[in-house]
C-alpha positions, 0 to 999 in steps of 0.5 A: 197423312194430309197428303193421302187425305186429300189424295182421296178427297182427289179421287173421290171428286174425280170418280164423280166426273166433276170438281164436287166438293167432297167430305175430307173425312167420309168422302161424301159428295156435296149434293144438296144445295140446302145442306151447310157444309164447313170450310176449314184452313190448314196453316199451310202456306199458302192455306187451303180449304178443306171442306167437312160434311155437316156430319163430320164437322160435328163430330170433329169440332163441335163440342 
């Protein structure tokens, strides 16, 4: 199921035209510079980061 997450996130970030960070839950794009988003590491290896929204981050690991 990551594989297609992050297939989306592709997607998504190319339909923008850029390499624009984007949300990997609700494939919002990063656009406001003001706006703290999260990182996350899989334990992949090698790890990747999986960017989350502040929204989402919230709502995934905020307790």
């Amino acid at each position: 199921m990551a594989g297609r997450l992050l297939a989306s996130v592709d997607e998504a970030a190319e339909s923008l035209g850029t390499n624009a960070l984007v949300c990997v839950e609700c494939l919002r794009a990063w656009t406001e510079p003001d706006e703290r988003w999260r990182m996350y590491l899989t334990d992949d290896d090698p790890p990747e980061a999986i960017p989350y929204c502040p929204d989402c981050a919230a709502r995934e690991f905020d307790f």
